[in-house]
C-alpha positions in Angstrom: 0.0 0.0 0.0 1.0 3.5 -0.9 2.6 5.6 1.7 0.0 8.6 0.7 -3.0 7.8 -0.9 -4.4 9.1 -4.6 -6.9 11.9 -4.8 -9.3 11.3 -7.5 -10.6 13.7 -9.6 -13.8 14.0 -11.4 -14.1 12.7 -15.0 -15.7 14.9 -17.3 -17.9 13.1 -19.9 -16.1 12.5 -22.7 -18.1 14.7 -25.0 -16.8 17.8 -22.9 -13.0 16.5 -22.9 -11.2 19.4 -24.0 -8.2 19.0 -25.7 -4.8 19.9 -23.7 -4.0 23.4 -24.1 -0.3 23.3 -21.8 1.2 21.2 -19.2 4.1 22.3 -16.8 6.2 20.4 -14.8 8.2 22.3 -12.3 11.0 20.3 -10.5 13.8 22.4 -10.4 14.1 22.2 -14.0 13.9 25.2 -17.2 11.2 23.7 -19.5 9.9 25.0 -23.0 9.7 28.5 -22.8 11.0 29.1 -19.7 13.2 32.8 -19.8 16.8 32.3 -17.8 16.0 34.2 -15.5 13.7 31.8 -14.0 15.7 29.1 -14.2 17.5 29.3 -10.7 14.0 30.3 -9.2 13.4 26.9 -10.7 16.1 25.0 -9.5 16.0 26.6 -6.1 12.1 25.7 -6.0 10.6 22.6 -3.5 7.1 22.0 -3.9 7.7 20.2 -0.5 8.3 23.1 1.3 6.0 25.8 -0.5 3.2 27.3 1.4 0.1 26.2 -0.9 -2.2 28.8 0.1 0.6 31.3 -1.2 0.8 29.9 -4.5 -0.8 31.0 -7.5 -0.8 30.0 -11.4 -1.1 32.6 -14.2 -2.0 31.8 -17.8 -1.9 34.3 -20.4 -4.2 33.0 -23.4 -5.6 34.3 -27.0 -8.7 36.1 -26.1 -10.5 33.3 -28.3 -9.4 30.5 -25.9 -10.6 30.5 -22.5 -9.8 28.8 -19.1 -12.7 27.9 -17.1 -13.0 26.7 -13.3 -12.1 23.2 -13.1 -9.9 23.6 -16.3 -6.6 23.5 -14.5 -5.3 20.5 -12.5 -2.0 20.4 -10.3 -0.2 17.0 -10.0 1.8 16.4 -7.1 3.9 13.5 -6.6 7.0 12.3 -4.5 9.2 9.7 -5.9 11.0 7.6 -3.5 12.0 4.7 -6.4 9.6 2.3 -3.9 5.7 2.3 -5.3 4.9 1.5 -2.1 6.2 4.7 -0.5 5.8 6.9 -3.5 2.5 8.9 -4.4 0.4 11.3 -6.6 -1.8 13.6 -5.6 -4.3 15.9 -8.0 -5.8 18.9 -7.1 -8.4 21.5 -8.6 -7.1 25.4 -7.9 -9.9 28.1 -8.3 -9.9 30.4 -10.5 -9.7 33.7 -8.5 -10.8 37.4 -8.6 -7.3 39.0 -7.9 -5.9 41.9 -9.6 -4.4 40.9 -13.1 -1.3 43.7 -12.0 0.2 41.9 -9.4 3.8 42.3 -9.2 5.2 40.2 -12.4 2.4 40.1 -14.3 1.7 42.1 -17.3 0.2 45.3 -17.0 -2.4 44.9 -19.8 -3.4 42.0 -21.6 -3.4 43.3 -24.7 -6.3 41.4 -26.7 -4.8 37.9 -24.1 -6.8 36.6 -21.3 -5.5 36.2 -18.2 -6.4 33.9 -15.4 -5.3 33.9 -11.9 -6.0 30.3 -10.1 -4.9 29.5 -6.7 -5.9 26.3 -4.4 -9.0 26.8 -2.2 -9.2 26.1 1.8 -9.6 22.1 1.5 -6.7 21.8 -1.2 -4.9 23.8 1.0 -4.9 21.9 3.7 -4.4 18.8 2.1 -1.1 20.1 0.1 0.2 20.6 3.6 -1.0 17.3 5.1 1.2 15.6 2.2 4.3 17.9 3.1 3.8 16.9 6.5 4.0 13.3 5.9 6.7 13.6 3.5 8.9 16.0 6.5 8.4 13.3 8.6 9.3 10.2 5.8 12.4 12.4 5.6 12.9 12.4 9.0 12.6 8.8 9.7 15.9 8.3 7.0 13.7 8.0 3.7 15.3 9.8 0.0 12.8 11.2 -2.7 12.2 13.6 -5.2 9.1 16.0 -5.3 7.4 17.4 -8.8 4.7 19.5 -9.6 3.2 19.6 -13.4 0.5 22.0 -14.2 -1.8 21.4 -16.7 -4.4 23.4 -18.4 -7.4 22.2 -20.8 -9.7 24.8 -22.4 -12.5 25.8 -24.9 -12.6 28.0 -27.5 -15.0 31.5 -28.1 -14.6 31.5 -31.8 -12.8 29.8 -34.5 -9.3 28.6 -34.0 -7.8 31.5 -36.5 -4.5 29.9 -38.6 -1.1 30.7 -37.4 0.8 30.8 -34.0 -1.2 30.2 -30.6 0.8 32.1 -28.1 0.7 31.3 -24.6 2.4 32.7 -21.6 2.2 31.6 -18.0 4.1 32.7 -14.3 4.1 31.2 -11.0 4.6 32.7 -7.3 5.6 30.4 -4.4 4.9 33.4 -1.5 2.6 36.1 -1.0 5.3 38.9 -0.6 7.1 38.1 -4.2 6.6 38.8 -7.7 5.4 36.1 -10.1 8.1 35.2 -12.2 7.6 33.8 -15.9 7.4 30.0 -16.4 6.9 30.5 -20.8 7.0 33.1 -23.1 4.9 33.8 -26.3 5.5 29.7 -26.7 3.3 28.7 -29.9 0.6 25.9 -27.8 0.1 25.4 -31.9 3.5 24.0 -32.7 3.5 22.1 -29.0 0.4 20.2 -29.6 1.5 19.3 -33.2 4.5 17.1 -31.6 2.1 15.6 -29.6 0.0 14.5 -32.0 -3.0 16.6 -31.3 -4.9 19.2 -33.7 -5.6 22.5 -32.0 -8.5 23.3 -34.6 -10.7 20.4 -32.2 -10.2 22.1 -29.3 -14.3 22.6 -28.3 -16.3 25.5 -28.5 -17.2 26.8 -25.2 
């Protein structure tokens, strides 16, 4: 038996599966887009140690894609190289109503959306239980390595227009910092080519 158990997450019916508009993961490692100067905020970050009700995720789409609450999902997990010790955990952050000029984020959108989602009371609580057990795994002599991937799936408010699909998104870890950019102007188009997938079916809203 796992060490932490495996939140489930509600399935949406597969008529309202979206298709995936950008997925982060954030262990201490520059991904695609990711300026250099984030990097070392990067590599000096532990999801382990982050206060979750401080943290908040900002995407920056087209204004004819939008995010809506539920859309973004936040995997957890902490590999010890034992499945019986290791774990995942999902969450659901909300999307909130703070100020689209906090400190790091652009000033205007300029024709982009921008969304603001953090993790509500419960998720909050729960993040914290995991770093809790995972402190005191540590302390008992276990080794592991924690990740968080961020993923995003949205719906569209007109047609899918040809050409590049920028997308931007930032991060903050505490509540007295500035966000700090995780992509830049990366073209989702281009991304979900390699994987195979055809931005022109992602759903109207």
């Amino acid at each position: 038996m796992s060490l932490f158990a495996t939140r489930a997450l509600p399935r949406r019916t597969p008529a309202l599966l979206p298709v995936l508009i950008v997925s982060l993961a954030l262990s201490g490692c520059a991904g695609l887009g990711t300026p250099p100067a984030s990097a070392l905020k990067l590599a000096r970050m532990n999801p382990m140690e982050a206060d979750p009700g401080a943290i908040r995720f900002a995407v920056a789409t087209p204004s004819f894609l939008r995010l809506r609450e539920g859309d973004v999902t936040v995997t957890v997990r902490y590999d010890t190289g034992d499945p019986k010790t290791s774990f995942l955990e999902q969450y659901k952050p909300i999307i909130t109503d703070e100020t689209a000029s906090a400190p790091g984020l652009p000033a205007h959108a300029g024709g982009s959306r921008l969304v603001v989602v953090r993790f509500d009371k419960a998720d909050s609580e729960a993040f914290r239980a995991v770093q809790a057990r995972v402190k005191a795994y540590k302390a008992a002599g276990g080794e592991g390595k924690g990740s968080l991937t961020v993923g995003a799936t949205g719906c569209r408010t007109a047609p899918v227009p040809a050409g590049p699909i920028r997308m931007s998104a930032w991060l903050r870890t505490e509540a007295d910092e500035p966000y700090f950019a995780l992509m830049r102007d990366v073209d989702m188009r281009r991304t979900l080519k390699k994987a195979g997938a055809d931005a022109g079916l992602i759903p109207p809203c």
